[in-house]
Every structure is written in C-alpha cells, then in structure tokens.
KOLKEKOL-746265 format. One record per residue (C-alpha): residue in three letters; chain; x negated, y negated, z negated. Coordinates in Angstrom, 2 decimals, padded with zeros to 5 digits. Each point is the difference from the previous one (the first is absolute). Layout:
# KOLKEKOL-746265
   residu   chaine        c1        c2        c3
      ALA        A         X         Y         Z
...
***
This chain:
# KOLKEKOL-746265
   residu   chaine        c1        c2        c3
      UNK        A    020.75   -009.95   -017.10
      UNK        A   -001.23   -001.42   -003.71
      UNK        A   -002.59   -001.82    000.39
      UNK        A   -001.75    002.43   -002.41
      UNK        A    000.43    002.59    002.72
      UNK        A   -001.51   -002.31    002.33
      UNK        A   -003.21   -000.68   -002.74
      UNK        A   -000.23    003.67   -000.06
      UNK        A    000.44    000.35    004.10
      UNK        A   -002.95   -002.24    000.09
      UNK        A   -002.07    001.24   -002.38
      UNK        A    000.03    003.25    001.72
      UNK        A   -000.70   -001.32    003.20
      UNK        A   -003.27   -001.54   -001.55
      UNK        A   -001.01    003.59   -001.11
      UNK        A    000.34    001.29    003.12
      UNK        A   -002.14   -002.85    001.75
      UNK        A   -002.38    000.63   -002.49
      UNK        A   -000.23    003.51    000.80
      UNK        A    000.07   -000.31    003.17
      UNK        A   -002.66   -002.58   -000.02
      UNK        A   -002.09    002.89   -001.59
      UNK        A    001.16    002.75    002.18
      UNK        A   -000.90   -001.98    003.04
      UNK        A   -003.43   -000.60   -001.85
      UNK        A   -000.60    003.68   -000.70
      UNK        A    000.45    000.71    003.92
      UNK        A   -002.02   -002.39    001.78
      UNK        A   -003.06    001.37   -003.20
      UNK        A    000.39    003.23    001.38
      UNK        A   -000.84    000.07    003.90
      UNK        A   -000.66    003.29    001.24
      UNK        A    001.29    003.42   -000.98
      UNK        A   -001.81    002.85   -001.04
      UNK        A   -000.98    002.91    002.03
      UNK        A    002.70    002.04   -002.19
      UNK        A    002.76   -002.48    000.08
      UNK        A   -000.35   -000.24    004.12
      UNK        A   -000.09    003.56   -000.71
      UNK        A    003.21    000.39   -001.80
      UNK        A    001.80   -002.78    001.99
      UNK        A   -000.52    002.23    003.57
      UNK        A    000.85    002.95   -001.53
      UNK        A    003.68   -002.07   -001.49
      UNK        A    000.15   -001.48    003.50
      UNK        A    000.10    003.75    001.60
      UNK        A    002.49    001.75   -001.94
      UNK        A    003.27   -000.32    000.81
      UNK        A    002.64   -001.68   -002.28
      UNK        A    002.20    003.64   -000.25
      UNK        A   -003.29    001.20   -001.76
      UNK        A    001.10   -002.35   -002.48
      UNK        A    002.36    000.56   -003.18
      UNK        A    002.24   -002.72   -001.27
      UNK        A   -000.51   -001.23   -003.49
      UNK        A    002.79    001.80   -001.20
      UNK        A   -000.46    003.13    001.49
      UNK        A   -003.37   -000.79   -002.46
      UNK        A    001.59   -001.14   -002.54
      UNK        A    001.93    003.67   -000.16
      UNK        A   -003.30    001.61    000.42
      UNK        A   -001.57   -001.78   -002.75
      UNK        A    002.92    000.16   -002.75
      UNK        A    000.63    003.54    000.93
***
C-alpha cells in the first residue's frame, strides 16, 4: 500500500469514529420507545420471515 492509501485508510477511519461517536450519542438521548414503535417492533417480531420479500423480488415490483 502507498502511503497515500494509507492517509486515506485513516482518514476514513476518523469519519467513522466520528460518526459513531454521534450515533452512540443519539442512542443513549433517546431511552425509551414509543407506544407505536413497541407497537410495530411486536408486530415485526410475530411475523414470520417467509412473510417477507427479498429486496429484489422488490426491486422487480417497483421497476415493473
């Protein structure tokens, strides 16, 4: 590796600290869910993964 790759390797690896560093921020501001999140999140937890569609059996659906 150039050791411009490796500047660049780094450099990215700062953004992503950095928005992690936020992420991780964003979560621990948040604390509980609301009612219609907990809502939506048991209904995702019931259904059963064949309910599901791949994304590109969507994809066809969309660009039809």
């Amino acid at each position: 590796m150039t050791d411009t790759e490796i500047k660049n390797i780094h450099e990215d690896l700062e953004l992503l600290k950095r928005d992690m560093a936020v992420i991780k921020h964003i979560l621990s501001e948040e604390g509980e869910l609301t009612p219609q999140a907990k809502k939506r999140l048991e209904k995702a937890r019931k259904t059963s993964i064949n309910e599901y569609i791949s994304n590109d059996e969507l994809k066809k659906k969309l660009l039809k």
